[in-house]
C-alpha positions, 0 to 999 in steps of 0.5 A: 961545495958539496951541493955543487959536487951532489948537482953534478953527479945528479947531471952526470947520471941524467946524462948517462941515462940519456946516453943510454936512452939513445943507445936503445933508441940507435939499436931498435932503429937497427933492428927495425931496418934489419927487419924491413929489410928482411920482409923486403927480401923475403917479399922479392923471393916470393914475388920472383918465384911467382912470377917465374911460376905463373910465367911458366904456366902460360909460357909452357905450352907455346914452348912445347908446340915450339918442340913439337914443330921441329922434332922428326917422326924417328923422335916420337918413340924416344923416351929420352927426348923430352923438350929438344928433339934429336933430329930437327926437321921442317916437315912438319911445317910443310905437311901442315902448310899443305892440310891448311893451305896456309897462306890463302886461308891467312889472307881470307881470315886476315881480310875477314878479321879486319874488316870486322874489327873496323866496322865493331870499332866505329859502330861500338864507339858511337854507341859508346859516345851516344851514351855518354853524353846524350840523355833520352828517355830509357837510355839507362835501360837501354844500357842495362840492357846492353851490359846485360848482353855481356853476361848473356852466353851466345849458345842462347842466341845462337837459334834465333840468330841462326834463322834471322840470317836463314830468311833476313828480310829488313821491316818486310821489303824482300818479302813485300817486293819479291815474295820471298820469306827473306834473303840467304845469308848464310856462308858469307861474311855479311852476317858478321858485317851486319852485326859489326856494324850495328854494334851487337856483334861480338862482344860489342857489349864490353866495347860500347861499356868502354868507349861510354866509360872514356867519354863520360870522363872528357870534360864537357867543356870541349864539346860545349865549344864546338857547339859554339863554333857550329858543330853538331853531335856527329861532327863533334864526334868525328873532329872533337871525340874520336881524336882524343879516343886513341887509347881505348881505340887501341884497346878495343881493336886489339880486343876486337882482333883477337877475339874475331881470329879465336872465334868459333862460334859465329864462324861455324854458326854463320860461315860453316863452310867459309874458309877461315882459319878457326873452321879449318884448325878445329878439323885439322886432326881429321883431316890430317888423319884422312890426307896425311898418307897421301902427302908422304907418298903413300898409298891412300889406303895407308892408315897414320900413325897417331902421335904423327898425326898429333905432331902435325896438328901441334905444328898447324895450332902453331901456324895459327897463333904465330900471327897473334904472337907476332902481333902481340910483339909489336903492339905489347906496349901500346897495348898496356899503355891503353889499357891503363888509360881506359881503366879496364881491369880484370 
């Protein structure tokens, strides 16, 4: 009786200690959710503040051009106006429609961007393809070379490059049938569709290093049954590759956009006096301080003001961009879903 009564308080104890093991165990688990949960929140604030922050950064200036557009000259010299203008007016729009002459320069830039972004388009991606799946002596030099023209700034090509299209003359036939030193090409558009179209425009480096990298990761199963069916390497391309290349297809050409709409460098050094949209936005304070009086009705000998004429000029950078924001509208998403598939980063 009494080993029976010893067994059962020895049970009863076991069982409030596991009772209590399990209340620990319950409370620590508690805890580590209240805690996760904690770091989780704390992780969301910060995130939220640095997004919105870094948002801010880039979403700043656009608003501040917005503001500009729209405020009136009586605005300027108001201290309480900061973001939202008192008197609204569409003035400056038409004072920088006109220094611009907006609307024929956007078709000329239009036409002059797209035809370039279709020629560094095809060339690039097959180079890209050439490199990925055709093997010849030096081809991994030959495409050092190439990423090495990524890192290369285009200020040290700009004298040679200069004078090969001040006299450009093909394996010597315009010197050997005319006796000329070569053909001026200066001030037109073929030395961008020369470049473009031989894939070492600009940054036909990063395009053929994408379409290499896409290519190198179809299996080569697809084109080893085109083979068999009587397909040879251009046909594969064409009817086999290129229909499968959309994301980086997008990407590239959406790169090749923007970038052709920006530049300055081979505008100025190719088409200097060509009328494109970078050429006329990097002279518009000049020019807008030399005509401005003249398209307010005042007399020529009149001078600006100087916080007018920076009004204007923020509304001109503005008609410049709206283009790329109405594009970047869009084509945002299938922009990011390229992206994604071709593995570019950074």
């Amino acid at each position: 009786m009494a080993l029976n009564l010893k067994l059962a308080d020895r049970s009863r104890l076991k069982n409030l200690k596991n009772l209590k093991d399990l209340k620990d165990l319950t409370n620590y688990n508690r805890l580590n959710r209240v805690k996760n949960r904690s770091l989780e929140g704390l992780w969301s604030v910060c995130r939220f503040l640095l997004i919105t922050g870094i948002t801010f950064v880039i979403l700043y200036p656009l608003l501040m051009k917005f503001s500009v557009a729209f405020k009136a000259k009586e605005d300027i010299y108001n201290p309480t106006i900061y973001m939202i203008p008192v008197h609204f007016t569409m003035d400056n729009f038409k004072l920088a429609l006109e220094l611009l002459d907006y609307w024929p320069l956007l078709l000329n830039t239009m036409l002059y961007v797209f035809v370039t972004m279709l020629l560094t388009t095809m060339s690039t991606a097959l180079a890209g393809y050439g490199f990925a799946r055709f093997s010849f002596p030096g081809s991994n030099l030959l495409f050092g070379l190439v990423v090495l023209t990524i890192l290369i700034p285009m200020s040290t090509l700009m004298v040679p490059m200069y004078l090969h299209f001040r006299n450009f003359d093909v394996l010597g036939l315009v010197h050997l049938f005319t006796g000329k030193e070569g053909v001026n090409l200066l001030n037109s558009f073929w030395p961008s569709v020369i470049t473009s179209a031989t894939a070492t425009g600009l940054k036909a480096g990063l395009f053929i290093y994408i379409f290499r990298q896409f290519f190198r990761g179809l299996p080569k199963e697809i084109e080893e049954a085109a083979l068999i069916d009587g397909a040879g390497g251009i046909k594969t391309f064409f009817t086999i590759m290129l229909p499968n290349a959309i994301p980086p297809l997008i990407t590239v050409m959406l790169f090749s956009f923007v970038w052709q709409y920006n530049d300055t460098f081979y505008t100025s050094l190719f088409m200097s006096e060509s009328a494109l949209m970078p050429l006329k936005v990097a002279s518009l304070p000049a020019d807008a301080s030399q005509f401005l009086p003249t398209l307010m009705g005042l007399d020529a000998s009149a001078k600006a003001d100087p916080n007018h004429v920076a009004l204007v000029v923020d509304t001109g950078i503005l008609l410049a961009i709206l283009p790329l924001i109405v594009l970047y509208l869009f084509v945002q998403r299938h922009f990011v879903e390229s992206v994604e598939r071709t593995g570019v980063v950074g």
